[in-house]
PyMOL Python script that loads the backbone (N, CA, C, O; Angstrom):
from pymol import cmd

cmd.read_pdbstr("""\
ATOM      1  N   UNK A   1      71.993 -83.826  -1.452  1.00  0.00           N
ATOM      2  CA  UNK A   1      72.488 -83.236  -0.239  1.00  0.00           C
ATOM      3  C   UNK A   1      73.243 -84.278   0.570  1.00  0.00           C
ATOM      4  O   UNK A   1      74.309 -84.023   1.129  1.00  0.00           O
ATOM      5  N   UNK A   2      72.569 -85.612   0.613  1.00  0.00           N
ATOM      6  CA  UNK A   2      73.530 -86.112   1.236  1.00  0.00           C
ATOM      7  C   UNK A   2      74.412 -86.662   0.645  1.00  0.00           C
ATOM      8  O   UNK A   2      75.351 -87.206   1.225  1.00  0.00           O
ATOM      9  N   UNK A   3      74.304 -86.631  -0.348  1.00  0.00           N
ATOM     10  CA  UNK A   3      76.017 -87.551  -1.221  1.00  0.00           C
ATOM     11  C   UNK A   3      77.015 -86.178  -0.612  1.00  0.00           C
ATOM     12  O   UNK A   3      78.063 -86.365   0.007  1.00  0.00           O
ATOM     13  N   UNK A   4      76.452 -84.801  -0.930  1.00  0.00           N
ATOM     14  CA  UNK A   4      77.428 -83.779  -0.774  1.00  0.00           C
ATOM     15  C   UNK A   4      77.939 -83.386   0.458  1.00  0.00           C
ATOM     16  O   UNK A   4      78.616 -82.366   0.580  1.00  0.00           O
ATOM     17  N   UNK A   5      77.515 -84.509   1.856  1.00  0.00           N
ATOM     18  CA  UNK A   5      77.819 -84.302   2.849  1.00  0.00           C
ATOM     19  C   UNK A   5      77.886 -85.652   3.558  1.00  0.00           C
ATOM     20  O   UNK A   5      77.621 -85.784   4.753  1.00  0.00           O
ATOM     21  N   UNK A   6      78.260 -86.655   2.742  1.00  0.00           N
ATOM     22  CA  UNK A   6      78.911 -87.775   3.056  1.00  0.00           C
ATOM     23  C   UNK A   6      78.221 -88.703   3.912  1.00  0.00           C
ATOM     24  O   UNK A   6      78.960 -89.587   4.347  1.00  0.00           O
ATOM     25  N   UNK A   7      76.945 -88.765   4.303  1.00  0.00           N
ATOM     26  CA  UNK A   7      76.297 -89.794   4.382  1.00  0.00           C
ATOM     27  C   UNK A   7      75.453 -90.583   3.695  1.00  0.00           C
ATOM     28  O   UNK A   7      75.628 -90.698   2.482  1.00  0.00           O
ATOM     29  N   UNK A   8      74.784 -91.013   4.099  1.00  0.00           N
ATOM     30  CA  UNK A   8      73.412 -91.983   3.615  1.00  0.00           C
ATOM     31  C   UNK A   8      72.476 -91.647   3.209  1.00  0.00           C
ATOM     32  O   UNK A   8      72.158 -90.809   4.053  1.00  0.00           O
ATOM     33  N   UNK A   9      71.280 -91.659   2.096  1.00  0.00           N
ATOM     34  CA  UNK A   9      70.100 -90.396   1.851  1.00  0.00           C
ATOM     35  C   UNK A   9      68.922 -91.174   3.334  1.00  0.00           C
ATOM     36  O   UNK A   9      67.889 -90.656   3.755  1.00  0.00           O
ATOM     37  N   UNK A  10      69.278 -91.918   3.603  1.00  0.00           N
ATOM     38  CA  UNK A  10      68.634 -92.518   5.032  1.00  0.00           C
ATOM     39  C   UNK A  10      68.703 -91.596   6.281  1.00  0.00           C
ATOM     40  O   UNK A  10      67.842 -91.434   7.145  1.00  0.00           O
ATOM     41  N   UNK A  11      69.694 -91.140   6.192  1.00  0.00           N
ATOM     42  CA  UNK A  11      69.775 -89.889   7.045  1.00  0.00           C
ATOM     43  C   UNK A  11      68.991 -88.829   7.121  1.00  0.00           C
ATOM     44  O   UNK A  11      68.827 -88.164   8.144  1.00  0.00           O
ATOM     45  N   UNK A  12      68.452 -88.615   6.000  1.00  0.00           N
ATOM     46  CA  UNK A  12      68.384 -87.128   5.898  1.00  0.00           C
ATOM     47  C   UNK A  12      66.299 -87.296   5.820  1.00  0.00           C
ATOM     48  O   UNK A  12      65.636 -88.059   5.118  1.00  0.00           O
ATOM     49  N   UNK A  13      65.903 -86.427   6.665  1.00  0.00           N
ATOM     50  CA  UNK A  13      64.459 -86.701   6.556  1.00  0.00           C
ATOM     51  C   UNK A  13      63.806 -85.982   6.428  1.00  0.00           C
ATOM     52  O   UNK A  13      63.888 -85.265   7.425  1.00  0.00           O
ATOM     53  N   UNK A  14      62.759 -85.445   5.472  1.00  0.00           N
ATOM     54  CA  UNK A  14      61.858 -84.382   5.034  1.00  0.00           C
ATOM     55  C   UNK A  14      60.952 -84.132   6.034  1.00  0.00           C
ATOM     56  O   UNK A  14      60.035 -84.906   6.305  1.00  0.00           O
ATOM     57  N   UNK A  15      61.141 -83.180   6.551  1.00  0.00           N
ATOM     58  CA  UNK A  15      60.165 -82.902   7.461  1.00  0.00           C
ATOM     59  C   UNK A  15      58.187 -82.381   6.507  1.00  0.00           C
ATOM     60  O   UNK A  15      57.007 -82.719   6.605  1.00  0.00           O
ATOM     61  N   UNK A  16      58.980 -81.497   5.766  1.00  0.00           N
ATOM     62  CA  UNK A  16      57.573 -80.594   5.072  1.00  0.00           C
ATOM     63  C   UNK A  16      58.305 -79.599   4.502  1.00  0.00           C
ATOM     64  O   UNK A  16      59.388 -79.127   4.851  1.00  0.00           O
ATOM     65  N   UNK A  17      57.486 -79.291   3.445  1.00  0.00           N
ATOM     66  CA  UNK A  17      57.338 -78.452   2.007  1.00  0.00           C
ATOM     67  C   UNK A  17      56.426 -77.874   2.253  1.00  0.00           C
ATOM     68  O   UNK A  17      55.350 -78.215   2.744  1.00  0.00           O
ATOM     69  N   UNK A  18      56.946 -76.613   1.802  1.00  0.00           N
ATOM     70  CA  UNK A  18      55.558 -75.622   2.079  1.00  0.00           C
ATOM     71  C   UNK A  18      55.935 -74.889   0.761  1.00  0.00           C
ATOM     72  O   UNK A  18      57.090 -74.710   0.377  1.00  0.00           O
ATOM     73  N   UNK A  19      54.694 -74.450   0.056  1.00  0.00           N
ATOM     74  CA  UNK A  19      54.288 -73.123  -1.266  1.00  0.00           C
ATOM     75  C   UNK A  19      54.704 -72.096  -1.267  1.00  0.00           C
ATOM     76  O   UNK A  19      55.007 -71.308  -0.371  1.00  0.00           O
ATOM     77  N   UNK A  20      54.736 -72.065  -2.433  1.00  0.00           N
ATOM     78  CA  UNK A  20      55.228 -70.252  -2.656  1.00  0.00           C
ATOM     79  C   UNK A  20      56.830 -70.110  -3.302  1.00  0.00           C
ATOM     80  O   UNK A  20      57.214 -70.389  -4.438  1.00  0.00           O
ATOM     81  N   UNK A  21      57.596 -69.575  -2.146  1.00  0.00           N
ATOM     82  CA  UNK A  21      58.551 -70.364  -2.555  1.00  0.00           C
ATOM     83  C   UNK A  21      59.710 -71.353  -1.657  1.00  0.00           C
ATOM     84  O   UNK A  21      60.110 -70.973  -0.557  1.00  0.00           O
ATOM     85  N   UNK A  22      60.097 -72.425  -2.169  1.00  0.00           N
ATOM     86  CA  UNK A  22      60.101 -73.620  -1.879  1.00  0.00           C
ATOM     87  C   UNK A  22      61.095 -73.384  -0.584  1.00  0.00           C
ATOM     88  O   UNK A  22      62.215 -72.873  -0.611  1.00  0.00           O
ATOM     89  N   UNK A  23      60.428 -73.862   0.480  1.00  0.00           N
ATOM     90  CA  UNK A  23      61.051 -73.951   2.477  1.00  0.00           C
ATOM     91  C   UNK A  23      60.668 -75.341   2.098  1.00  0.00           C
ATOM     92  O   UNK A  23      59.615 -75.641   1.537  1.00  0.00           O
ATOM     93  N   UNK A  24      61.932 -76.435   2.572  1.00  0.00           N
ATOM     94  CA  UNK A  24      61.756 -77.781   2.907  1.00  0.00           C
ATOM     95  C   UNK A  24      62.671 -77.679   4.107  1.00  0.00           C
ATOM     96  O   UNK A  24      63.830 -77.302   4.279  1.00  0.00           O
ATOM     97  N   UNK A  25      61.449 -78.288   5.071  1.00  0.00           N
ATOM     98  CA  UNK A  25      62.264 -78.563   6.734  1.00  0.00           C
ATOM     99  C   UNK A  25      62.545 -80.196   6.977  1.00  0.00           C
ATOM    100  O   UNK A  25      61.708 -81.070   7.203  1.00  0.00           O
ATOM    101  N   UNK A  26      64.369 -80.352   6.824  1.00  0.00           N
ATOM    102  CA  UNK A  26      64.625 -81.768   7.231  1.00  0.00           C
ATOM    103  C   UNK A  26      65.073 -81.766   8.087  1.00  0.00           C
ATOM    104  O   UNK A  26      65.259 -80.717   8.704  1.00  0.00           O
ATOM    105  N   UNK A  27      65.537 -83.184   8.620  1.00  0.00           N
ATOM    106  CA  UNK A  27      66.484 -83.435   9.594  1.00  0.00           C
ATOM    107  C   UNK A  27      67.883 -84.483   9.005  1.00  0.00           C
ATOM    108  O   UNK A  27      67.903 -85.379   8.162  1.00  0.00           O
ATOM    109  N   UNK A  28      68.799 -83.985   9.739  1.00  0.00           N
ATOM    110  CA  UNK A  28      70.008 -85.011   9.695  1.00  0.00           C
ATOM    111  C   UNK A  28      69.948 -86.043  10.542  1.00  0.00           C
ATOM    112  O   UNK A  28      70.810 -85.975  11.419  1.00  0.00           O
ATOM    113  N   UNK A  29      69.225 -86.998  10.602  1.00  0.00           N
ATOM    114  CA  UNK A  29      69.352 -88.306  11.871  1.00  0.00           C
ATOM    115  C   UNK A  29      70.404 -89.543  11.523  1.00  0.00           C
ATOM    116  O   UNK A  29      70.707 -90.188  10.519  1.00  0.00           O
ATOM    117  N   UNK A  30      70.923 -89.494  13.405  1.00  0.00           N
ATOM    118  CA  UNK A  30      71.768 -89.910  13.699  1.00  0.00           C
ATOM    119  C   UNK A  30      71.625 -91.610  13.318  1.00  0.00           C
ATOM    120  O   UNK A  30      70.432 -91.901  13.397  1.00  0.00           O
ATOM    121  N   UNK A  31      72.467 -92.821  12.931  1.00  0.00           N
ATOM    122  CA  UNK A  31      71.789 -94.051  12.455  1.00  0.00           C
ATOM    123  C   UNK A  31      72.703 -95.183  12.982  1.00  0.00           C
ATOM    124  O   UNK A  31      73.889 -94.938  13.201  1.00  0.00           O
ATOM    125  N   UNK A  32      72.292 -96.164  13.149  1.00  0.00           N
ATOM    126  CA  UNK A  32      73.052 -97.936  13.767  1.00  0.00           C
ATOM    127  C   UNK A  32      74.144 -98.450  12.882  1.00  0.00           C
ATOM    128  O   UNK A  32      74.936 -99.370  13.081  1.00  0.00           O
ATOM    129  N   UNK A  33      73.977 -97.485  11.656  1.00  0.00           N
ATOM    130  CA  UNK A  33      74.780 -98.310  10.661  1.00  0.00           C
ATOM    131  C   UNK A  33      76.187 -97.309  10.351  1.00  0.00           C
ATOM    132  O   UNK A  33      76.809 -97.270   9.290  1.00  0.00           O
ATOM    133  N   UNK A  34      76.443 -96.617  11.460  1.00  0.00           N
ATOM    134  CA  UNK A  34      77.594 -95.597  11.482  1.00  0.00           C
ATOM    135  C   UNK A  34      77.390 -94.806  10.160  1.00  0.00           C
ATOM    136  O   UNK A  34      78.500 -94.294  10.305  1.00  0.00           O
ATOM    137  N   UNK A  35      76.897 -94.184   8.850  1.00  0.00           N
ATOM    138  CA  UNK A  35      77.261 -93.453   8.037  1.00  0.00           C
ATOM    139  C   UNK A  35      77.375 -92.117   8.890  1.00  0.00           C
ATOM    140  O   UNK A  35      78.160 -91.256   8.493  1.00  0.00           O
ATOM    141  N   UNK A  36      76.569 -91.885  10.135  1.00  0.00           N
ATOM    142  CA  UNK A  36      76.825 -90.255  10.084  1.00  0.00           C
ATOM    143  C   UNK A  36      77.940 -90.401  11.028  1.00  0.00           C
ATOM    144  O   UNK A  36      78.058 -89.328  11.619  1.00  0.00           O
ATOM    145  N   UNK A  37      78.950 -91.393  11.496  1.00  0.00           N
ATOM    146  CA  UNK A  37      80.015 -91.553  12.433  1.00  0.00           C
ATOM    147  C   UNK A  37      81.281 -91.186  11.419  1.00  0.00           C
ATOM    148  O   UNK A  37      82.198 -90.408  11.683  1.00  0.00           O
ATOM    149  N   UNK A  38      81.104 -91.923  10.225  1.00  0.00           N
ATOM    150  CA  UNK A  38      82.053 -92.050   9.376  1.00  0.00           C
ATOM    151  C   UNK A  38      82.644 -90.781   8.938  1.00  0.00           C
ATOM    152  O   UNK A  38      83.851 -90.585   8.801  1.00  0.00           O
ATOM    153  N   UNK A  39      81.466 -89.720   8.674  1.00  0.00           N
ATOM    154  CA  UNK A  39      81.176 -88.514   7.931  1.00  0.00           C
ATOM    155  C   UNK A  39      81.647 -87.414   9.725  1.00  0.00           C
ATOM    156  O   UNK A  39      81.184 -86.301   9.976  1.00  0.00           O
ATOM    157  N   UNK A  40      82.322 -87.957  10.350  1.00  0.00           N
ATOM    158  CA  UNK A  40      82.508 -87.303  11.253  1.00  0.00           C
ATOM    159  C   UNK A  40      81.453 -86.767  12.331  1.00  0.00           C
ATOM    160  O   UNK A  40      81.819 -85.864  13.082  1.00  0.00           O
ATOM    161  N   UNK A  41      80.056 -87.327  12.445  1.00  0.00           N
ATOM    162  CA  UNK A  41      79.487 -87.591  13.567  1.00  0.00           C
ATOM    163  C   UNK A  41      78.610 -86.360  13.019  1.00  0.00           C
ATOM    164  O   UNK A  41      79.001 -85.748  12.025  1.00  0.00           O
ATOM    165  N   UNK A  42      77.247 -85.952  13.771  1.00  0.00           N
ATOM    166  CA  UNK A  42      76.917 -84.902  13.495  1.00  0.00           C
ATOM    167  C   UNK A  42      77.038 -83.783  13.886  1.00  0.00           C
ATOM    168  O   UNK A  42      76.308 -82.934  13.374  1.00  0.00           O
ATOM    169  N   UNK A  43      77.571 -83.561  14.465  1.00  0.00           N
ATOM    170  CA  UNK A  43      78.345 -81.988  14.866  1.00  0.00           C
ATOM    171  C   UNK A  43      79.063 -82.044  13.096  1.00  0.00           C
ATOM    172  O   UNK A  43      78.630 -81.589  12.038  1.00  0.00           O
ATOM    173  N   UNK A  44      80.100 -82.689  13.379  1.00  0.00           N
ATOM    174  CA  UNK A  44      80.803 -81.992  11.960  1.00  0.00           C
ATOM    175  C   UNK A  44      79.809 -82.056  10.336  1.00  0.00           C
ATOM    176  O   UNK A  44      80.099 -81.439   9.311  1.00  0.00           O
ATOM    177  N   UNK A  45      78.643 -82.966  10.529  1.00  0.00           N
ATOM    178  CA  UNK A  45      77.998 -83.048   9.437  1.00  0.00           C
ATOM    179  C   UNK A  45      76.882 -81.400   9.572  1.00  0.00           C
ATOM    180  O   UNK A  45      76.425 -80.762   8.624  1.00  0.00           O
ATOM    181  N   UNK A  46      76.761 -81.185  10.660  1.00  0.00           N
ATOM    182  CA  UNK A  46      76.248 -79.407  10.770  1.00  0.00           C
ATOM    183  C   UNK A  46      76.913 -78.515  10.239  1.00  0.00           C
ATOM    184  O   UNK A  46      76.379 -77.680   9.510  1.00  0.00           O
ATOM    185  N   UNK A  47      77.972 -78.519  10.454  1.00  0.00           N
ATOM    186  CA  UNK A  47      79.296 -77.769  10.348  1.00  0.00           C
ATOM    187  C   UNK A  47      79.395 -77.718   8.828  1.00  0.00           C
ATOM    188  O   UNK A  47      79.469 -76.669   8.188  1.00  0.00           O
ATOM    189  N   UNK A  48      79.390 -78.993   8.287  1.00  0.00           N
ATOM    190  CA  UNK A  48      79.742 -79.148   6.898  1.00  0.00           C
ATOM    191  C   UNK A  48      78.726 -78.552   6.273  1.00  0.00           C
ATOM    192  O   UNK A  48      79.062 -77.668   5.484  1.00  0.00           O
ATOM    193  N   UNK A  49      77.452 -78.791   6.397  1.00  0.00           N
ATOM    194  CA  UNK A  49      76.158 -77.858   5.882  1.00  0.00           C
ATOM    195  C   UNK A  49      75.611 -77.057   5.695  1.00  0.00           C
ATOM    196  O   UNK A  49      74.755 -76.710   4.882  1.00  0.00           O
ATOM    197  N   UNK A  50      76.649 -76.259   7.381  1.00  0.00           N
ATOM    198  CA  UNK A  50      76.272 -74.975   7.362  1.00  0.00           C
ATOM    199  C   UNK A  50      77.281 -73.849   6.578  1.00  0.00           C
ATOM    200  O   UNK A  50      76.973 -72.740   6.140  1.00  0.00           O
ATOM    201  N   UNK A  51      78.766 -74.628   6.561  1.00  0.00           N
ATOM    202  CA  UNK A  51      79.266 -73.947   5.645  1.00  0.00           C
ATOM    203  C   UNK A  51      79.273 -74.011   3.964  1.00  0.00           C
ATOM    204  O   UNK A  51      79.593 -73.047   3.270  1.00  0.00           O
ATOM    205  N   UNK A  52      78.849 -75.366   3.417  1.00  0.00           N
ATOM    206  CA  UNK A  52      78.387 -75.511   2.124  1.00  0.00           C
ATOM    207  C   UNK A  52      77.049 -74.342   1.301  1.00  0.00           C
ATOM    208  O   UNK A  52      77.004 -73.719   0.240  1.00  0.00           O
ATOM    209  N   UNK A  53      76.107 -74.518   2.493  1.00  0.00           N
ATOM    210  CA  UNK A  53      74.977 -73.520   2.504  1.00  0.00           C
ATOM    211  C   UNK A  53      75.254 -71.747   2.561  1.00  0.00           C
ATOM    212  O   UNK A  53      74.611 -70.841   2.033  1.00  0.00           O
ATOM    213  N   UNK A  54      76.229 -71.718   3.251  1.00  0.00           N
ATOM    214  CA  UNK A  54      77.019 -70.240   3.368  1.00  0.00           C
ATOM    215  C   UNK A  54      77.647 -69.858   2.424  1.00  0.00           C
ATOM    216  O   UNK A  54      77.869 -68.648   2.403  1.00  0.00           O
ATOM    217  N   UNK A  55      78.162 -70.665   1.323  1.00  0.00           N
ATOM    218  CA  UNK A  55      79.185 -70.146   0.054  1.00  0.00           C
ATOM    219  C   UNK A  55      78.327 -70.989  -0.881  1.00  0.00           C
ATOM    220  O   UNK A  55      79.027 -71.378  -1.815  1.00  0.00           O
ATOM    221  N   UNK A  56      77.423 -71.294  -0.947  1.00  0.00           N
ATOM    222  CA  UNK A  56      76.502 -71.509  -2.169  1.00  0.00           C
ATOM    223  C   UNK A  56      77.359 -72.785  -3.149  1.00  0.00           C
ATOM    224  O   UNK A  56      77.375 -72.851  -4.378  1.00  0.00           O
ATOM    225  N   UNK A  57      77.961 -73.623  -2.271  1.00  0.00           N
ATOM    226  CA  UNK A  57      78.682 -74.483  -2.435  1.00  0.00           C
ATOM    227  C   UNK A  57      77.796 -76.314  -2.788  1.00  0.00           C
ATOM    228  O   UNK A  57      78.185 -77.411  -3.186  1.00  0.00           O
ATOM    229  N   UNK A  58      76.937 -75.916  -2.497  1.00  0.00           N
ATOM    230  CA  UNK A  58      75.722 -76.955  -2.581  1.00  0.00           C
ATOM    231  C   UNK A  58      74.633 -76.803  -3.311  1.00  0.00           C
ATOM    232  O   UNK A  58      73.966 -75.795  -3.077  1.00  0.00           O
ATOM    233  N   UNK A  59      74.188 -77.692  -4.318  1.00  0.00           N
ATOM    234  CA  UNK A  59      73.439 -77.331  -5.410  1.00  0.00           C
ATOM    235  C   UNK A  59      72.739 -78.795  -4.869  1.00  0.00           C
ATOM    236  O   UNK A  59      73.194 -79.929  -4.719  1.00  0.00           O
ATOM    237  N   UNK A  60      70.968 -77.982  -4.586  1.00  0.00           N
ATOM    238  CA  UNK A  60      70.026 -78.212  -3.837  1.00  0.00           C
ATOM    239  C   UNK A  60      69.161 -78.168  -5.508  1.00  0.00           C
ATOM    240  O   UNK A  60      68.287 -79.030  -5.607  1.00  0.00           O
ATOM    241  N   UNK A  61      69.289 -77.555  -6.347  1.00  0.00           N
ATOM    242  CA  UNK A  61      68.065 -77.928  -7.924  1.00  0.00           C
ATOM    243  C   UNK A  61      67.608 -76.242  -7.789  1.00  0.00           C
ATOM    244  O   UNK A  61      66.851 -76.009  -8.731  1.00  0.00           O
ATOM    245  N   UNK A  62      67.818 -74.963  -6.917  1.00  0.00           N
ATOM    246  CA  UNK A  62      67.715 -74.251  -7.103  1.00  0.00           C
ATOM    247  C   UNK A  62      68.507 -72.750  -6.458  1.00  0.00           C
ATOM    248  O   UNK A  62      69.406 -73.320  -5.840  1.00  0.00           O
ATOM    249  N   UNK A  63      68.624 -72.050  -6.339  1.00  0.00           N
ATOM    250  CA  UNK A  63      69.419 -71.071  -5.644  1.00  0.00           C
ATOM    251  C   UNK A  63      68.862 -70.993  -4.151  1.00  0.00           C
ATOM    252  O   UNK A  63      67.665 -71.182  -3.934  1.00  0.00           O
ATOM    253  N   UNK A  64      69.551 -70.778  -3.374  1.00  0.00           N
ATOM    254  CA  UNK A  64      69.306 -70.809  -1.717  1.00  0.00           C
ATOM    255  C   UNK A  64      69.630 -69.116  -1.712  1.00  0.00           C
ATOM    256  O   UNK A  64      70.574 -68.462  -2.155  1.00  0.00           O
ATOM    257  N   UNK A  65      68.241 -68.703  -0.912  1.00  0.00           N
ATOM    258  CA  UNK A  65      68.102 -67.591  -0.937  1.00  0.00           C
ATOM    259  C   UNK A  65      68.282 -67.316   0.698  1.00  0.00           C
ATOM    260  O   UNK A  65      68.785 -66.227   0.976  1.00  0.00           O
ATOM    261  N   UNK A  66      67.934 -68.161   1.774  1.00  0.00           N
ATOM    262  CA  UNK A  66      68.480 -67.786   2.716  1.00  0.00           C
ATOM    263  C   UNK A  66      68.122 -69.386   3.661  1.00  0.00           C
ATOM    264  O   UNK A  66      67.632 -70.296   2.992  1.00  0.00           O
ATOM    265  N   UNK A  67      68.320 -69.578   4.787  1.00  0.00           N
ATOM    266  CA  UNK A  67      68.809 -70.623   5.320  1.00  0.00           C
ATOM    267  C   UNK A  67      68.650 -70.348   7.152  1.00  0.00           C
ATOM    268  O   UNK A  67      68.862 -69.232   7.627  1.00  0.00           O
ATOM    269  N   UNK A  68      68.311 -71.370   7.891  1.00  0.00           N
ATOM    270  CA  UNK A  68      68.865 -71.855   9.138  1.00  0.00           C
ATOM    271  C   UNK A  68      68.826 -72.998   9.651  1.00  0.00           C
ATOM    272  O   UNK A  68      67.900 -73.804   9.559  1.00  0.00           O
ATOM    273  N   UNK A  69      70.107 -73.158  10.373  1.00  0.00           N
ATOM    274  CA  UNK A  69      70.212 -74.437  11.159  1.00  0.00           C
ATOM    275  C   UNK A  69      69.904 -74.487  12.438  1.00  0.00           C
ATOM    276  O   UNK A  69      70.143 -73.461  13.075  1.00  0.00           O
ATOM    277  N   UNK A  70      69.370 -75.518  13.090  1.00  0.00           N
ATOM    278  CA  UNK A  70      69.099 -75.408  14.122  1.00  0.00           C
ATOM    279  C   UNK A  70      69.365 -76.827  14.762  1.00  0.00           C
ATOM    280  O   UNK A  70      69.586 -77.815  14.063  1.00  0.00           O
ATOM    281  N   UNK A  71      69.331 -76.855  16.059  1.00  0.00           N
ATOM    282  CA  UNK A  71      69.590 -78.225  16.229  1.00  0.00           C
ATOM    283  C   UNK A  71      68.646 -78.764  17.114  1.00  0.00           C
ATOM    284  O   UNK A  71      68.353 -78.135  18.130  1.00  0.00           O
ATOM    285  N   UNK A  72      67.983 -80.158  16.787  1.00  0.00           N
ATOM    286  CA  UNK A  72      67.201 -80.207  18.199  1.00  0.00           C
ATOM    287  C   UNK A  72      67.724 -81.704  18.213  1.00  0.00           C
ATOM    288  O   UNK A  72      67.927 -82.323  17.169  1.00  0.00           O
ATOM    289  N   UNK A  73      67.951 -82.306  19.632  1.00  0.00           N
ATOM    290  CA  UNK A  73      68.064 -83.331  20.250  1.00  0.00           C
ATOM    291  C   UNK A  73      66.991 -83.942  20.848  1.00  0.00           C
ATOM    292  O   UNK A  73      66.381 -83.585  21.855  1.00  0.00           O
ATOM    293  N   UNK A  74      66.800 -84.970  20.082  1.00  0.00           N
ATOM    294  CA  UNK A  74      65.801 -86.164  20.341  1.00  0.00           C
ATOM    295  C   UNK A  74      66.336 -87.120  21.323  1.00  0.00           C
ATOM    296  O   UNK A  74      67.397 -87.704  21.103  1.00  0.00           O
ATOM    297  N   UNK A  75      65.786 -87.271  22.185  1.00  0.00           N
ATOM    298  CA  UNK A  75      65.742 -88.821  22.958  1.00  0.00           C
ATOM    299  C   UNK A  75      64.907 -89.310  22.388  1.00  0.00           C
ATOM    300  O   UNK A  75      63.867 -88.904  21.869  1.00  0.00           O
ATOM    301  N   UNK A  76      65.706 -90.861  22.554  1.00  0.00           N
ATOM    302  CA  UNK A  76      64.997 -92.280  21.900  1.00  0.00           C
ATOM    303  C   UNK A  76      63.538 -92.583  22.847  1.00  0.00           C
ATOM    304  O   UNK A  76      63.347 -92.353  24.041  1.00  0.00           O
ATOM    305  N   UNK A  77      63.040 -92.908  22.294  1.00  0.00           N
ATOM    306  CA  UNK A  77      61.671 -93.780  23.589  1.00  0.00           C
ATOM    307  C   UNK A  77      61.727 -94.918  23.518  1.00  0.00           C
ATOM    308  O   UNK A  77      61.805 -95.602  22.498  1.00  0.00           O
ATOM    309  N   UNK A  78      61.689 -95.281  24.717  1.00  0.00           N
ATOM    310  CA  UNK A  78      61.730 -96.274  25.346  1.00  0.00           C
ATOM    311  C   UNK A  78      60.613 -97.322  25.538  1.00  0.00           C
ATOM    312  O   UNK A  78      59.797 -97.069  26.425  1.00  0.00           O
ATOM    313  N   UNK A  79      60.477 -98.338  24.910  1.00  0.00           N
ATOM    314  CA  UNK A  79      59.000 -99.263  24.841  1.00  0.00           C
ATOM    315  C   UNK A  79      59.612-100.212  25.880  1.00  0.00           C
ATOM    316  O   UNK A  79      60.713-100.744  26.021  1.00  0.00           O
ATOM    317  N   UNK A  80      58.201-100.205  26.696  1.00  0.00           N
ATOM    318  CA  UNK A  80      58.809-101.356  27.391  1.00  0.00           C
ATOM    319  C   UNK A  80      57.269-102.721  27.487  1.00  0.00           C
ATOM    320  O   UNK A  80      56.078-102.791  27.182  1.00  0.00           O
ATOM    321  N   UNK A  81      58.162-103.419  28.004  1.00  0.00           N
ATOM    322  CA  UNK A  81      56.776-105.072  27.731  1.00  0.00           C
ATOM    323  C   UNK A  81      56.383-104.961  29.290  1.00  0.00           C
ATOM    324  O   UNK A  81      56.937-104.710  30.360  1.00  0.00           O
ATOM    325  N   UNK A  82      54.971-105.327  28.744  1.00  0.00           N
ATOM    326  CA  UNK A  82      54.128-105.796  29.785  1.00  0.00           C
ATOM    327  C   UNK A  82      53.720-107.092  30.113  1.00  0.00           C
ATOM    328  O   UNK A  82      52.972-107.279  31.073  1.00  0.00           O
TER     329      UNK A  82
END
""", "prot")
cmd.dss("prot")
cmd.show_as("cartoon", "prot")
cmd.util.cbc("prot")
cmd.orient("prot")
């Protein structure tokens, strides 16, 4: 998935697998080392996923029977010294 959407497999993070039949929840995260800048930032790396995923254009190891994207925005945390 991520070679087919032009970043880093560092990017891309398994959230959980669940049984039956196969739901894997990842994320696309954003990284210091620009690959998801390069690949046009992540807006367009959504974009690219969501239309690869829409025309069955992406070969995931099995047929995609249905799909959603969603987006959530993380803020960083902030450690601070004592």
């Amino acid at each position: 998935m991520a070679a087919s959407l032009g970043i880093s497999v560092a990017n891309v993070k398994i959230v959980s697998v669940y049984t039956g039949s196969v739901v894997v929840e990842f994320q696309i995260l954003d990284d210091t080392a620009g690959t998801v800048d390069s690949a046009g930032g992540l807006t367009k790396v959504e974009q690219s996923l969501s239309k690869k995923l829409s025309t069955n254009s992406i070969s995931l190891g099995a047929p995609i029977l249905s799909y959603k994207v969603t987006k959530k925005i993380v803020q960083p945390t902030s450690s601070s010294s004592s």
